[in-house]
C-alpha positions in Angstrom: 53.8 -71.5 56.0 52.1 -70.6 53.1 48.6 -71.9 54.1 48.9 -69.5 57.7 48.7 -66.5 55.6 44.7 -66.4 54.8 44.8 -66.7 59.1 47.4 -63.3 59.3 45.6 -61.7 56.7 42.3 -62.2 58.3 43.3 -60.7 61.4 45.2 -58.0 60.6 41.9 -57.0 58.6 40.3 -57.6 62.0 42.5 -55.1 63.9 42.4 -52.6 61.1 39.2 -52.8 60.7 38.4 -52.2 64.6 40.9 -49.6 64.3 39.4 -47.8 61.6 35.8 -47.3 63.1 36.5 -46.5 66.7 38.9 -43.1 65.7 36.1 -41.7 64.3 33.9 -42.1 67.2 36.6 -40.9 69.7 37.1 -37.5 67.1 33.8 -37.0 67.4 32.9 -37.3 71.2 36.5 -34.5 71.4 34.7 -32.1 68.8 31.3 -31.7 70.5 33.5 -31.2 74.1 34.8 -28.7 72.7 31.6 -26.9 71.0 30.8 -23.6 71.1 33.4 -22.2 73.9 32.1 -20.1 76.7 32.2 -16.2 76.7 34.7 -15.5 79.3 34.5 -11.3 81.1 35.2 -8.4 79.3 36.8 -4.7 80.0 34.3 -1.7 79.8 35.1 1.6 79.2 32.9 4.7 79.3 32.8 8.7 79.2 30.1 11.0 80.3 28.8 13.2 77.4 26.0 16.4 77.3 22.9 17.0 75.7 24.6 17.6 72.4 26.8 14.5 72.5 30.3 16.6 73.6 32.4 14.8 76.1 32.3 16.3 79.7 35.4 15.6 81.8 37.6 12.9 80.9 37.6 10.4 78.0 37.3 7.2 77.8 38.0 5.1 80.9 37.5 2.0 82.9 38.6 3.5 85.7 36.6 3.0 88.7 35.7 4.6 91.8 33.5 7.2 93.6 33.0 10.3 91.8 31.6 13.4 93.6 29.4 15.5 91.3 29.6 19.3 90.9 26.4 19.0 88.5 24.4 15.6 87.6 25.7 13.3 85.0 24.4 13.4 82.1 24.4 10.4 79.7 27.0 7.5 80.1 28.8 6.2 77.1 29.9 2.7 77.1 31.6 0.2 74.5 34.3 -2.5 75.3 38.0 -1.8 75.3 40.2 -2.0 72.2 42.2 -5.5 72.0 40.0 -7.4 73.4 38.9 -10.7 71.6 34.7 -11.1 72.0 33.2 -14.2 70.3 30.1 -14.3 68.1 27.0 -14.6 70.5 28.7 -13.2 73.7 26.9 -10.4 75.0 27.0 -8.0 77.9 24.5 -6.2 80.2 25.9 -2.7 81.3 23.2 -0.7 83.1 22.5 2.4 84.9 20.8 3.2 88.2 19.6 6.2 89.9 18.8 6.3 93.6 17.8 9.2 96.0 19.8 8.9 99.5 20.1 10.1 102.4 23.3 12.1 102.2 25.5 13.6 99.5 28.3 10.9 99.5 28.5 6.7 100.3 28.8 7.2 104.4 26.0 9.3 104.5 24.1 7.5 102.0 22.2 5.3 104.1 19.4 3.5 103.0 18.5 4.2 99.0 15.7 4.2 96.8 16.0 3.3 93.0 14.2 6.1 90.9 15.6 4.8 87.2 17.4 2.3 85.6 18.5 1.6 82.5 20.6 -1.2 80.5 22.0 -2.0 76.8 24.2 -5.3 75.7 27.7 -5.1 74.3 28.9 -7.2 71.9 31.4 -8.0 69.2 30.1 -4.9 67.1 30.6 -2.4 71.0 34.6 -3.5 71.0 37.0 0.1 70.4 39.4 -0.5 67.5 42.2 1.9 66.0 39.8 3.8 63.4 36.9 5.0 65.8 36.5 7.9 63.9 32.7 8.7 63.4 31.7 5.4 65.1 28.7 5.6 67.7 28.6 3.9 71.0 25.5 2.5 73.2 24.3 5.2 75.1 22.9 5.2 78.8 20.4 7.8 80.3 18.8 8.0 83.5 16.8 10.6 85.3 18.3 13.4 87.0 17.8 13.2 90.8 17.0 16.4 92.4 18.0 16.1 95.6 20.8 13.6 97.6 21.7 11.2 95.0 23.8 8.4 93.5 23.8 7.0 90.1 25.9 3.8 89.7 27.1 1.7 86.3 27.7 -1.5 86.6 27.9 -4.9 84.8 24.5 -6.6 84.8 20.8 -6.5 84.0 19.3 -6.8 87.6 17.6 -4.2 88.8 18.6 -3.5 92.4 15.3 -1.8 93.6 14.7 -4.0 97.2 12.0 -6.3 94.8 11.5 -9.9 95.3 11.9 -12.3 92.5 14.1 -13.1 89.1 15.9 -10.2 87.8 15.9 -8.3 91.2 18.2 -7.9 94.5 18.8 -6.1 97.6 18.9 -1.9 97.7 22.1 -0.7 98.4 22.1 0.6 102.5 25.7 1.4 104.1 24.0 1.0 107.6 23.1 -2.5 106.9 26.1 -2.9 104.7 24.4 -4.0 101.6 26.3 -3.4 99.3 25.2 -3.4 96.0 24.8 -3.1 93.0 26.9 -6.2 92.4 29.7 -6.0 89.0 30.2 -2.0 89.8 32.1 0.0 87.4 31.9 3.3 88.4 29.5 6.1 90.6 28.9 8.8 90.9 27.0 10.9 93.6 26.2 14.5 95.2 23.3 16.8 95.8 22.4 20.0 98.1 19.2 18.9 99.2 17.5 16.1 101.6 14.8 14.2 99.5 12.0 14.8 100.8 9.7 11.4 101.5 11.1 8.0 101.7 13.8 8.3 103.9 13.4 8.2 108.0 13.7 11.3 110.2 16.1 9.9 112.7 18.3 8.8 109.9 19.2 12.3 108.4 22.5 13.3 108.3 24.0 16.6 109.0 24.5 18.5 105.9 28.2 18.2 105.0 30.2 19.9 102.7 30.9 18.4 99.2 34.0 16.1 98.6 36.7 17.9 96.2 38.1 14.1 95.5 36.9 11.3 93.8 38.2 8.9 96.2 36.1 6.7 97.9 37.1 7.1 101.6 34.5 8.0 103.5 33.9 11.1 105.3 34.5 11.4 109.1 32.3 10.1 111.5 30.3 12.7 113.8 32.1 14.5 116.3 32.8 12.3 119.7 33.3 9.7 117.2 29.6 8.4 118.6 26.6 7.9 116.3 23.1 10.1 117.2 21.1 8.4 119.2 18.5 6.7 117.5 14.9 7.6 118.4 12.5 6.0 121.1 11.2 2.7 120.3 13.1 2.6 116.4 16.2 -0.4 116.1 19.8 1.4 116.4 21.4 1.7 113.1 24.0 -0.7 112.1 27.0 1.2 111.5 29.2 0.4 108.2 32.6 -1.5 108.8 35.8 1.0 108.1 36.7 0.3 104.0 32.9 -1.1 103.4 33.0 1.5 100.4 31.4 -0.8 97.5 34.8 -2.3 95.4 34.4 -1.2 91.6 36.2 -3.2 88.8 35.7 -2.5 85.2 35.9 -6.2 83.8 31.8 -7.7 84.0 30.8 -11.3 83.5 28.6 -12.8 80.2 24.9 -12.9 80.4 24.0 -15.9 81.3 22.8 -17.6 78.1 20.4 -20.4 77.5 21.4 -23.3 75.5 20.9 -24.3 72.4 17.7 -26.0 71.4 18.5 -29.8 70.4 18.3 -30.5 66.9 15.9 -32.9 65.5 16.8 -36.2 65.0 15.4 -39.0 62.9 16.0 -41.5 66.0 12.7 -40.2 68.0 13.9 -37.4 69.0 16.7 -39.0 71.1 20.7 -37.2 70.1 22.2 -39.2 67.4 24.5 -42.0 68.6 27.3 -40.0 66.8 26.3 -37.0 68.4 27.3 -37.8 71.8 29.7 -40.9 71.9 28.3 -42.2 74.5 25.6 -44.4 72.9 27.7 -44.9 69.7 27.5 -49.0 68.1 30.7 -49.4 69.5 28.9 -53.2 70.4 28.2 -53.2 66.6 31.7 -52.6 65.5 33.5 -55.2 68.5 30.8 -57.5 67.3 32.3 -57.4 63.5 35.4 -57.5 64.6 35.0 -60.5 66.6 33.5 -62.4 63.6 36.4 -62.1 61.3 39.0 -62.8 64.8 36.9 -65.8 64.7 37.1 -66.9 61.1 41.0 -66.5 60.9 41.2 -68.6 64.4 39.1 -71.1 62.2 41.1 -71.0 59.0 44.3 -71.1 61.4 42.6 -74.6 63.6 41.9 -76.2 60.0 45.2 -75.7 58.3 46.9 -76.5 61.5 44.4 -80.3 61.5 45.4 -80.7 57.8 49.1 -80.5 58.9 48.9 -83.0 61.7 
């Protein structure tokens, strides 16, 4: 019996000793899964403020919504709601369009034209706490339309102005249905006057009289219930579905952020083998293993020969 034990000791070495190297690499392929987490939505909030920085209206809100204007806003406050937890590098496009239209409210809008925009990122440092005393927020200004208008704030940095290409998408047009900006928050929209230029003849509405709600229905159809009849040789509107009002939510996605450069490696520029698990000398380690399996099956062949 005595002479076996070189053979166990050899082998439990042998599984300890496998044992022992591959944790490691299995704690390390978990760790860089887990890396850097991704920057999930956040809550905005905003407030409309004057010339001299004094609140107009209500405080702080992220509620949403159509807003009918008795005069043009002004500048648009926004930061990220108290309570919220916003990791290191997580940042957030808000922005702020104007557009001339064709009427004073959304049904009557029709087709738009962007005039401004404007966007700032939230991060971390934007989110509301309990001591906001004497803090300042990000502020967004746009200019003020002087005739039928809409200004809209909403999550993102693309500028909706009918352009082709990255960082730009569709105009907003009820008869078509388009209905953007995408990630709306809140607008806000009004006027007294037709713009003059830009928008067709046959699609000018009949002056209506201001809305005294901020809800987003829209206003009655023409009387017969039948849209005007289009002019000679020009493709009939499409009318806008009952309820197409644009949705408006105050929680907006991450900017999409690129990754990280790779860091330099003294393997050619290839990750390190520890790095990603995958290509770890896992053959290495077996390999060692194997070799002392094999020399306690030796020492366990010879002591049994010497016994027989």
């Amino acid at each position: 019996m005595a002479r076996s034990q070189p053979a166990r000791f050899l082998a439990t070495a042998a599984a300890a000793f496998l044992a022992a190297t591959a944790a490691p690499l299995i704690g390390a392929t978990a760790a860089h899964a887990q890396e850097g987490g991704a920057c999930s939505s956040a809550t905005v909030q905003y407030r409309l403020v004057d010339a001299d920085g004094k609140v107009v209206g209500a405080d702080w809100s992220s509620q949403g919504g159509f807003h009918q204007w008795d005069t043009v806003p002004g500048t648009v406050e926004v930061r990220l709601a108290p309570g919220q937890s916003v990791g290191e590098g997580c940042s957030y496009p808000v922005s702020l369009a104007e557009y001339t239209t064709e009427g004073p409210n959304w049904a009557s809008s029709g087709h738009q034209e962007m005039v401004d925009k404007a966007t700032v990122h939230l991060t971390a440092k934007d989110v509301a706490g309990k001591d906001d005393d004497g803090r300042t927020w990000q502020k967004l200004s746009v200019k003020a339309p002087s005739c039928f208008g809409q200004i809209d704030l909403y999550g993102e940095d693309t500028a909706y102005d009918g352009k082709e290409g990255e960082g730009h998408g569709p105009l907003p047009d009820v008869r078509a249905g388009v209905l953007t900006p995408y990630h709306l928050i809140a607008a806000w929209n009004g006027g007294d006057k037709r713009c003059e230029g830009g928008t067709p003849e046959s699609a000018t509405p009949s002056p209506s009289a201001p809305e005294t709600s901020a809800s987003p229905v829209p206003s009655a159809p023409p009387a017969g219930g039948q849209p005007s009849a289009p002019a000679e040789g020009t493709k009939p509107p499409v009318s806008p579905k009952p309820g197409a009002t644009p949705s408006t939510d105050a929680d907006v996605p991450p900017a999409q952020s690129s990754p990280p450069a790779p860091k330099s490696s003294p393997n050619g520029g290839n990750p390190p083998l520890a790095e990603t698990g995958a290509g770890a000398p896992v053959g290495m380690l077996a390999g060692g293993a194997a070799l002392v399996l094999a020399v306690g099956a030796g020492t366990v062949y010879a002591s049994r020969a010497r016994r027989s």
